[in-house]
C-alpha positions in Angstrom: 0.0 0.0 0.0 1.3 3.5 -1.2 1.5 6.6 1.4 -1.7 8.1 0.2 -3.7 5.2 0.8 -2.0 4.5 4.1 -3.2 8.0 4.8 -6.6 7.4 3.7 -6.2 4.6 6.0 -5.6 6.2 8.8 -8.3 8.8 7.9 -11.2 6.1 8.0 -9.4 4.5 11.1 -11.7 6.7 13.8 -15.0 5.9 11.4 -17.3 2.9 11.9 -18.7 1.4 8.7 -22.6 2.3 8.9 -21.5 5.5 9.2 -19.0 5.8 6.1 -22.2 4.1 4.1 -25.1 7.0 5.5 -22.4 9.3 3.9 -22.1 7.4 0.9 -25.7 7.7 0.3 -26.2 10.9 1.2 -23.3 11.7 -1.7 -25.5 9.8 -3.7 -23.5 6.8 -3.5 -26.4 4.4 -2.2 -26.2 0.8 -2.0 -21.9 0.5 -1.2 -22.5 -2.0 1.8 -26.5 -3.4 1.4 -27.8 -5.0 4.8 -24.7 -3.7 7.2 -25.6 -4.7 10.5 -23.6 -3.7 13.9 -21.6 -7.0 15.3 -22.4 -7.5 18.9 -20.0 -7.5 21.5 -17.1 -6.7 18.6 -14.5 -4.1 19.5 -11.6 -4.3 17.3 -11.7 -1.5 14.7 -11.0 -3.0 11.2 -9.8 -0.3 8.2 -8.4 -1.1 5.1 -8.9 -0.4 0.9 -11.9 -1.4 -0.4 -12.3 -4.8 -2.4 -14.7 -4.3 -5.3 -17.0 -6.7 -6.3 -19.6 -7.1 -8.9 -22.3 -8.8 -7.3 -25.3 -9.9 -9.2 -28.0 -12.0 -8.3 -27.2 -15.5 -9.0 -28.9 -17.5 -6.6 -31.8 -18.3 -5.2 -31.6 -16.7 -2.5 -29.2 -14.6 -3.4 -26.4 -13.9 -1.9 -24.8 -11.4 0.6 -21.7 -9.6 1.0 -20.7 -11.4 3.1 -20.7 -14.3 0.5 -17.5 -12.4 -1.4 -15.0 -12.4 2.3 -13.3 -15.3 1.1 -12.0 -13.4 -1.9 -9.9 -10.8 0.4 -6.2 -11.6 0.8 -4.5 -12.3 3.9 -2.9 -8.6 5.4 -5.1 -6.4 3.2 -7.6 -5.2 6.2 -6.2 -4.3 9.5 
């Protein structure tokens, strides 16, 4: 990871997700993170780059975000 990015980083680091995707939406960005959902009892922050994903619906049901984790490397989130 370059410094800007590590900067970016480290900008996000004090932000918790739902609130990074309000702001998305209310830039008009909707739909970044459908269905995010506050883990109980979790608090470790976690900050990293994004992973992009074109998610379709495949399935029946379809799938989550949750269903594309796998696909992250090792060392990329912190």
């Amino acid at each position: 990871m370059n410094s800007q990015d590590q900067e970016l980083v480290a900008l996000f680091a004090g932000l918790d997700t739902p609130g990074v995707s309000d702001a998305l939406d209310k830039l008009g960005l909707p739909g970044q993170c459908l269905g995010l959902m506050p883990l109980d009892n979790y608090r470790q922050t976690l900050v990293g780059p994004a992973f992009t994903v074109q998610y379709v619906s495949a399935s029946v049901p379809p799938g989550t975000v949750g269903d594309f984790i796998d696909d992250v490397a090792p060392g990329t989130c912190w």
